[in-house]
Each structure stands twice: as structure tokens, then as C-alpha cells.
N, C-alpha and C positions, 0 to 999 in steps of 0.2 A: 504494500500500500504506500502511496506518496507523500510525504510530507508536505503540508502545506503552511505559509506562515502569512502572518495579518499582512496587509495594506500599510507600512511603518511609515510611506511616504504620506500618504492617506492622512491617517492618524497624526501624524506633526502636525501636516496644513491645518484640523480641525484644531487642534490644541492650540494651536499659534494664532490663528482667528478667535477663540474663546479669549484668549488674554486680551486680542486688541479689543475686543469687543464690551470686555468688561472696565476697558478706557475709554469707552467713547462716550462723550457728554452728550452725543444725540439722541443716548437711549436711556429710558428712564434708570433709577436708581435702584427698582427689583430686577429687572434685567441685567445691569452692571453685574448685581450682586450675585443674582444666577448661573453669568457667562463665566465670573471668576472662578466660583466653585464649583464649575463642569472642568475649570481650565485646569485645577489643580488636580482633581480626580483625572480626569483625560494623561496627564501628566506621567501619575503614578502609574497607570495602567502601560503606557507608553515605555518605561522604563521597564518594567514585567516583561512586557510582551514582545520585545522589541528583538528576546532570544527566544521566542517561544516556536514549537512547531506541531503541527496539529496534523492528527494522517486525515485525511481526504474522505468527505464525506462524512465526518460531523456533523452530526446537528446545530451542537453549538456553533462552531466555528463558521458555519456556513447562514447562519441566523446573522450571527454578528460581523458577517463582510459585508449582506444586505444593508445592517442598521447603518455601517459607518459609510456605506455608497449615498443611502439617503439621507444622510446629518452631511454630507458635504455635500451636497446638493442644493444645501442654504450658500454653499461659498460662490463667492463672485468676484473672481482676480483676488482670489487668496483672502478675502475679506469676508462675512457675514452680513449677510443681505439686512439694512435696518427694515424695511417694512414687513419681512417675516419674523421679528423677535420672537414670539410668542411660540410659533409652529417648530424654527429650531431648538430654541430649548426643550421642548417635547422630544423630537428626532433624536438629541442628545442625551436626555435622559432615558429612553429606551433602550441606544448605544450603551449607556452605560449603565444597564441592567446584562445587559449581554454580556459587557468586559467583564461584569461580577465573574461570571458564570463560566467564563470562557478560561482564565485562567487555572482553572481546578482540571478542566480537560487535556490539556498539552500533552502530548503523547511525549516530548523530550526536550529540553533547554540546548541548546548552544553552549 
């Protein structure tokens, strides 16, 4: 069976958009507060996974390539889209009900 590993390019842009995002004064102040602490979670998970390798045809793993394809789907030239705040932070947090889950499955580290 073949190993397969996350989306780690993926996974940066979305973390790296979460940080700017929870700088940006054009969105309100629960949104800030929310993108930051997706940004930090996303982070940690980022670090984990980043040696992780999954054999092919997990459920999990194959659940949480979907989520992180549609949470970057808010990005726009590496950015997070301000008039979908609401909808990414949902996409994101579904993401990362996945990351929970996903790192207990790793068939092998790096």
C-alpha cells in the first residue's frame, strides 16, 4: 500500500492566511480572534504532520485532504477572502476536527 502525506504546501498557505487575517483591521474583532486561534492550532498540527505519512485510502486522511482543499478555497492570492469570514472559519474548523483525528492514524513518521 502507498504512503501518502498531507498537502504541507496547502497547509502553510492556510496557516499563513489565518495569521494575516487575524491582523487585518477590516474584519471585525471575533473574526480576528477566531483566525488567530485557527492560526495557532493550524500551526501545531503543521508541525505534527508535516512528517506524517498515511497509507492510501484512509478514511481519515482522505476526509481531511477534502477539508483542507475547501478551507483554501477561501484563499485569494494567498490571502483570505474578507467577505466570506464567516463560511471560512467554519471550513477551518471542520479542517481542524479532521487534523484532531488525522494524526492518531499515521501509518509512520519521517
Amino acid at each position: 500500500m502507498t504512503d501518502l502525506a498531507l498537502d504541507v504546501p496547502a497547509l502553510t498557505a492556510l496557516t499563513m492566511a489565518c495569521f494575516e487575517a487575524a491582523q487585518d483591521a477590516d474584519r471585525d474583532e471575533d473574526a480576528r480572534r477566531a483566525f488567530a486561534a485557527q492560526a495557532r492550532r493550524l500551526r501545531a498540527h503543521l508541525v505534527t504532520l508535516v512528517s506524517a505519512r498515511f497509507a492510501a485510502g484512509t478514511p481519515a486522511f482522505t476526509a481531511c485532504a477534502r477539508q483542507l482543499t475547501a478551507a483554501n478555497a477561501g484563499l485569494e492570492r494567498g490571502r483570505l477572502r474578507l467577505a466570506d469570514s464567516a463560511a471560512t472559519i467554519q471550513r477551518i474548523d471542520r479542517l481542524l476536527k479532521g487534523l484532531d483525528r488525522l494524526a492518531g492514524v499515521a501509518a509512520r513518521f519521517l
